[in-house]
N, C-alpha and C positions, 0 to 999 in steps of 0.2 A: 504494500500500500504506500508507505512513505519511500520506499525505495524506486516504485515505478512513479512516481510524480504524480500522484493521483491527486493531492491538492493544488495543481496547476488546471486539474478540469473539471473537479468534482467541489463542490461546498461540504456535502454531508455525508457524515461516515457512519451506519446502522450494525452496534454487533448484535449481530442475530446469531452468531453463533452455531452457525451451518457448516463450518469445513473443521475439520478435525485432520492435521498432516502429519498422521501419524507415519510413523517409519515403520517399515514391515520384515520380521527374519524369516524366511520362506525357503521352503527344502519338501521334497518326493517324500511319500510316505517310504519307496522303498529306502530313499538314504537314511532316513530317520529311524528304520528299521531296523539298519546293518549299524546302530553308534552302539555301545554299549552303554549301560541303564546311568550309569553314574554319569556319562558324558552328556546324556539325553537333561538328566537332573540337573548339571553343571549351566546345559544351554537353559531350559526352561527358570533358571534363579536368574544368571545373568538378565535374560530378555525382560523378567519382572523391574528387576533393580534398575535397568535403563529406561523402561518407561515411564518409573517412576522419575527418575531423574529429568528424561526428556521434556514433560508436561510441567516442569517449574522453572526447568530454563525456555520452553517455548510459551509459559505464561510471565515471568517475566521480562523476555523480551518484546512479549505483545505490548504490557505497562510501557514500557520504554517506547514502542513507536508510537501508542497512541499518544503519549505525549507531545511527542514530537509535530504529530499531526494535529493535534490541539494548537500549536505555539505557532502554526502555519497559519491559525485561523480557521480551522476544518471545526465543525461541528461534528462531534461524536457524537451520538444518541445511545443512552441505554433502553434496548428493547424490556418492555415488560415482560414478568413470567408470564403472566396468562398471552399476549402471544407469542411467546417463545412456545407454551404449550401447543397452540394452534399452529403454528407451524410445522412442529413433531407431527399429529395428527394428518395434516396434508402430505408430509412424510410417507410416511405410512402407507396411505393410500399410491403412491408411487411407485414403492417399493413393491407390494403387490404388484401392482400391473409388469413390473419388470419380470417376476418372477420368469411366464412364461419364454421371454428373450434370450434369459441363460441357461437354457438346456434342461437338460434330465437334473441336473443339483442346484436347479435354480433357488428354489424354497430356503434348501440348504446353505449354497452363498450369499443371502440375504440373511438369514437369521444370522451368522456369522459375523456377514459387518455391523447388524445393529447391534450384539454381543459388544464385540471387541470395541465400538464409540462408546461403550458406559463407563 
């Protein structure tokens, strides 16, 4: 946002809170298969420990650019919960209708991503 110039064409900035950039550690069932149990445990702590990390250094350097984009003159707006809720909700109903698009485990890789955003 403050790095692409957005307050050069935008006046108002709305967190609604809609993208989550999370990072992903992604491996074949069959590799994951051949690690041995301890190394399997070894990844699955590390990948906790860094998410946890990730989501305080990607919340506060969200703090730090909205400020930044504040001192621009940008109006930030905080969205309400109740439509933060209504938005989930429209959500939702999206995400359904995708299902059929991704195949035979579509159900599947949706339940999955909205898992992994909580």
């Amino acid at each position: 946002m403050f790095f692409e110039k957005l307050p050069e064409v935008q006046k108002y900035y709305s967190l609604t809170q809609h993208v989550n950039e999370a990072g992903n550690v992604l491996m074949s069932v069959a590799s994951w298969a051949k690690l041995p149990a301890d190394v399997q445990t070894a990844i699955m702590t590390a990948a906790r420990q860094t998410t946890t990390w990730e989501r305080a250094e990607s919340q506060r350097d969200n703090e730090e650019i909205l400020k930044k984009l504040a001192a621009t003159g940008m109006q930030v707006n905080v969205v309400a919960e109740p439509t933060l809720a209504e938005f989930r909700k429209v959500a939702q109903r999206i995400y359904t209708e995708a299902i059929p698009d991704l195949g035979p485990k579509g159900k599947q890789l949706v339940d999955l991503g909205v898992s992994l955003n909580k």
